[in-house]
C-alpha positions as CSV (number, residue, x, y, z in Angstrom):
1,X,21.4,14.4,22.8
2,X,21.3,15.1,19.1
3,X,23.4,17.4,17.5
4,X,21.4,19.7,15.0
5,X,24.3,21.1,12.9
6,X,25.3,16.7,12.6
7,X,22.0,15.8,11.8
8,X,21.6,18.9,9.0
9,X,24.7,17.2,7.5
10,X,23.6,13.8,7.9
11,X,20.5,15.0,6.0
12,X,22.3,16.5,2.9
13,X,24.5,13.9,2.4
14,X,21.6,11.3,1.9
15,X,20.2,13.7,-0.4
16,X,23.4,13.7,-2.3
17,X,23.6,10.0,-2.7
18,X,20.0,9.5,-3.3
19,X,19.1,9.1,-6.9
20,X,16.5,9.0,-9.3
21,X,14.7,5.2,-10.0
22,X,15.4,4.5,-13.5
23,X,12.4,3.3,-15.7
24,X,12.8,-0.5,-15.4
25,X,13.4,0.3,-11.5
26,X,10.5,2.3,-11.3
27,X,8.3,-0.6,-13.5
28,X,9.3,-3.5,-11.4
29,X,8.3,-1.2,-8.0
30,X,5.2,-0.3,-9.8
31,X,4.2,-3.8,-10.9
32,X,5.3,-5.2,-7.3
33,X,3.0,-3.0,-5.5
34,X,0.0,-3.8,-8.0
35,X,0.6,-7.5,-7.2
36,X,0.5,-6.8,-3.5
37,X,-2.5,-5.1,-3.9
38,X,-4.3,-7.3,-5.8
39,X,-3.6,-10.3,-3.6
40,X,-4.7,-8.6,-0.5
41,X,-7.9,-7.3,-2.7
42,X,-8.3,-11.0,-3.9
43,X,-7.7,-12.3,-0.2
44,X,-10.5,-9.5,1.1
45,X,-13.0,-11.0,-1.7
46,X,-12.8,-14.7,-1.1
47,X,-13.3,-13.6,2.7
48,X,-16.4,-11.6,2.0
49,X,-18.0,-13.9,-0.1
50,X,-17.2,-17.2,2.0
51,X,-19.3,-15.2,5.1
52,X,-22.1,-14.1,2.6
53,X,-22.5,-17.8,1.1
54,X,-22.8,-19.2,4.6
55,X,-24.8,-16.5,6.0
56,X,-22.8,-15.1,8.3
57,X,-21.8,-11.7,6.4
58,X,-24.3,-8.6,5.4
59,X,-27.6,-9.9,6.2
């Protein structure tokens, strides 16, 4: 069973050694989850319109 008072502790301390992203930390984050979500948007698109060129999408 878990101990409350242990996990309360457990929790500060990763508080503690958490620490902000810096700018260039944050930019490359930012511009890797942009990428990601462009791809799977680009992926999505070339789906959709393949089905609607050969009929088999929104009618």
């Amino acid at each position: 069973m878990v101990n409350p008072r242990q996990m309360l502790k457990d929790m500060a301390n990763t508080i503690k050694l958490a620490r902000k992203s810096d700018k260039d930390d944050y930019m490359q984050h930012l511009r890797l989850v942009v990428l990601g979500m462009g791809t799977i948007g680009g992926i999505g698109f070339i789906i959709q319109f393949t089905f609607a060129v050969i009929n088999l999408g929104h009618r």
